[in-house]
Structures are given as structure tokens and as C-alpha cells.
C-alpha positions in Angstrom: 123.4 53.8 -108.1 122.3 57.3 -108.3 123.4 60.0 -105.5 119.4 60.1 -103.8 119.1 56.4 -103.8 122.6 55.7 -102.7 121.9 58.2 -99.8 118.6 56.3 -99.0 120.5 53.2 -98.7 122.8 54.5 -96.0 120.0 56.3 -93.9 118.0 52.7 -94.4 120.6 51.1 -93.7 121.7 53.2 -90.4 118.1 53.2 -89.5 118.9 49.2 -89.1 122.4 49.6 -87.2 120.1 51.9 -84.7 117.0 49.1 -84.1 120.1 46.5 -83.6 121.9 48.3 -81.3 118.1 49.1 -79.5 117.6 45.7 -79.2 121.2 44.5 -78.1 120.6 47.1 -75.4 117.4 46.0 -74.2 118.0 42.3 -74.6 121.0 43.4 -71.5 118.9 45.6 -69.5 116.0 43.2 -69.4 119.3 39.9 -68.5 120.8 42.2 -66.2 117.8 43.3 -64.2 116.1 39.8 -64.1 118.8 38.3 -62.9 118.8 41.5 -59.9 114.9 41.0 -59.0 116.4 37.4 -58.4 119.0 37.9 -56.2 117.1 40.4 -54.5 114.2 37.8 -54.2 116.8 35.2 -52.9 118.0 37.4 -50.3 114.7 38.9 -49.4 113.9 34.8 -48.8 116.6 34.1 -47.1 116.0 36.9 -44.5 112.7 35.9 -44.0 113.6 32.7 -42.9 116.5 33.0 -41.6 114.6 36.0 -38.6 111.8 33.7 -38.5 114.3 30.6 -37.5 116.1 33.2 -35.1 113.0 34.6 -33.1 111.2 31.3 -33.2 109.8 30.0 -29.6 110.8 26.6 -30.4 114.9 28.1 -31.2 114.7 29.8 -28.1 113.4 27.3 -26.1 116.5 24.6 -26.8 118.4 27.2 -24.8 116.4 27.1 -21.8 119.5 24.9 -20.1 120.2 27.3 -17.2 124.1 27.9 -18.0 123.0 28.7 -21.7 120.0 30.5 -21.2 121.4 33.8 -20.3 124.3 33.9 -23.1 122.7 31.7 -25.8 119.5 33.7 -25.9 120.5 37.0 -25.8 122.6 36.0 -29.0 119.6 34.7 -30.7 118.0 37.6 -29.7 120.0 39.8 -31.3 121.2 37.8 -34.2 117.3 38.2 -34.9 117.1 41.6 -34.5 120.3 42.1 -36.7 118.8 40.0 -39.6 115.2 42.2 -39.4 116.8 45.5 -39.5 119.2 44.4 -42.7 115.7 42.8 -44.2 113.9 45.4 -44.1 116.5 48.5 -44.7 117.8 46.3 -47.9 115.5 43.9 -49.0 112.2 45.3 -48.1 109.2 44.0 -49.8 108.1 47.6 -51.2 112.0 47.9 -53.1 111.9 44.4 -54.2 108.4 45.1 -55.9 110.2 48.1 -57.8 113.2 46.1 -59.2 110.8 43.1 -60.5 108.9 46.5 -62.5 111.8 47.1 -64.0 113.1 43.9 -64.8 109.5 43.5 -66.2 109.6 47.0 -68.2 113.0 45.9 -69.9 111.5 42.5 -70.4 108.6 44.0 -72.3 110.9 46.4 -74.4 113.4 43.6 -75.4 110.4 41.2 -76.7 108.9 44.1 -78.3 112.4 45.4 -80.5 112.7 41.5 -81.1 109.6 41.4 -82.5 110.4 44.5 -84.8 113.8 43.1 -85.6 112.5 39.6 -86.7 110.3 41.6 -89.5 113.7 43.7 -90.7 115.6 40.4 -91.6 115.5 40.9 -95.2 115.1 44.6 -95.1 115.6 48.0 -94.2 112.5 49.6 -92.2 109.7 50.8 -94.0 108.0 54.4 -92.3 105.7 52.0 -90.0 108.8 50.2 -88.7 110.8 53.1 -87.9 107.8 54.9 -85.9 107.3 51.6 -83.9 111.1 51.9 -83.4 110.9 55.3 -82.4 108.0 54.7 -79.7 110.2 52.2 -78.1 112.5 54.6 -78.0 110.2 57.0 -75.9 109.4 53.9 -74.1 112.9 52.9 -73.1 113.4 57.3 -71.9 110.4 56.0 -69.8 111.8 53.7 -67.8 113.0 55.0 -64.3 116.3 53.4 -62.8 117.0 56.2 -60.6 116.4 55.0 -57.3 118.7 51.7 -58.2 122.1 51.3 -59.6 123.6 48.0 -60.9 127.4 47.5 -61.3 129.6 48.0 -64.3 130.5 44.3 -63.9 126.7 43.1 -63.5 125.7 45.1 -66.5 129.0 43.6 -68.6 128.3 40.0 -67.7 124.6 40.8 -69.2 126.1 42.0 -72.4 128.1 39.2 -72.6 125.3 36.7 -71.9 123.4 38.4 -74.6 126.6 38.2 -77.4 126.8 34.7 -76.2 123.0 33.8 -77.4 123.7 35.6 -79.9 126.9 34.5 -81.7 128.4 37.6 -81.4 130.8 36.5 -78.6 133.6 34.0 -79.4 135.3 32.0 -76.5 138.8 32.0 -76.3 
């Protein structure tokens, strides 16, 4: 192998290390903040229901024994008001919206670098490939995850969800 085409070889060949990488990365991003937009959906749920149940008339109502009426409602009361100021400072409706986005823009760039990968499986990208792996690169710059911050532990379960599905992840 000549000097040029052996140096061809390793940019081609780095060029597929890179789109790999991309896509292990995205693949984590888009497990990591799924599974986020569905915790914060659960609890967002479960604070809906659980201040509806609170401030309910009928709740209130089963207290209106005499001897429990005074101590039994003013706990409801502001067990209610408890669960509506945690709902709305933490899972409010507007911040929910923006994690399901995101979880939705990683989506998008993890089924779009799969879709690029699954035409380099018997070779090294061609100039089209590499610009469609270079706009999904100024895609992923894009994508805003400023206002949200997931754990180290979060984000290293994700990866090793993803090296699960794919092989790359051995049990002990």
C-alpha cells in the first residue's frame, strides 16, 4: 500500500471511529433523556392527583366529625397546599414540555446517525456521508440542555443500557 492511499485509509477509517462514537452518544442522550421526560411525567401525574385527592370536597367532607374537623382538615389543607407549590415549582407543565423537546431532539439525532451508520457497514464514508455526518454534528451543537442537568449516574446507566443492546457490554 502506497504512502497516499495508506493515509486515506486511516482518515476513512477515523472518519468511521468518529460517526460511531456520534451515534453511541446520541443513542445515550436520546435513553437518558426519555427515560427523564418519564419520570418527570410520572411525577408531574402523581402531583396532579395526589392535590386533586387532597383539596377534594368529598376528602374534606369525611372529616366533618366535630373532634376531627378542626385538626384533620387543616392537615388536608395544607398537605394540599404543600403538594401544589412542589407541582408547580418542580414539575410544572411549561418544564415538563421542554424535557420531552429534548428527549425528542436526541431521539431524532440517534435515528438519524443510525440511519447513516447502517449505510457504512461495509465501508468507510463516501463525501455525501461525511457531510450528513457533519450536519448532525451542527445539529447535536444545536440542542440546548442548559436550563436542565441530569446526573453522572443517570447519564452512566444510559450508556450502559446502550452497550447492553449493543453487545458492547459483557456481564460479569
Amino acid at each position: 500500500m502506497t504512502t497516499i492511499s495508506a493515509s486515506v485509509a486511516e482518515v476513512s477509517s477515523q472518519q468511521r471511529e468518529d460517526i460511531w462514537r456520534s451515534l453511541l452518544e446520541a443513542e445515550t442522550n436520546d435513553c437518558a433523556w426519555s427515560d427523564e421526560a418519564k419520570r418527570y411525567g410520572s411525577y408531574s401525574r402523581f402531583f396532579s392527583i395526589g392535590t386533586s385527592v387532597l383539596s377534594s370536597s368529598t376528602v374534606l367532607a369525611l372529616f366533618t366529625v366535630p373532634e376531627w374537623h378542626s385538626i384533620a382538615g387543616k392537615l388536608l389543607a395544607a398537605l394540599a397546599s404543600i403538594a401544589s407549590i412542589l407541582h408547580s415549582a418542580l414539575y410544572s407543565p411549561a418544564r415538563l414540555k421542554q424535557i420531552a423537546a429534548l428527549a425528542g431532539e436526541w431521539k431524532k439525532l440517534a435515528i438519524d446517525c443510525r440511519l447513516l451508520w447502517s449505510e457504512l457497514q461495509s465501508q468507510n464514508p463516501d463525501a455525501e456521508q461525511w457531510k450528513r455526518y457533519q450536519n448532525l454534528c451542527a445539529e447535536e451543537k444545536k440542542i440546548d440542555e442548559s436550563g436542565f442537568r441530569l446526573s453522572t449516574g443517570k447519564m452512566r446507566a444510559a450508556q450502559n443500557t446502550i452497550k447492553r443492546k449493543r453487545g458492547l457490554l459483557h456481564e460479569r
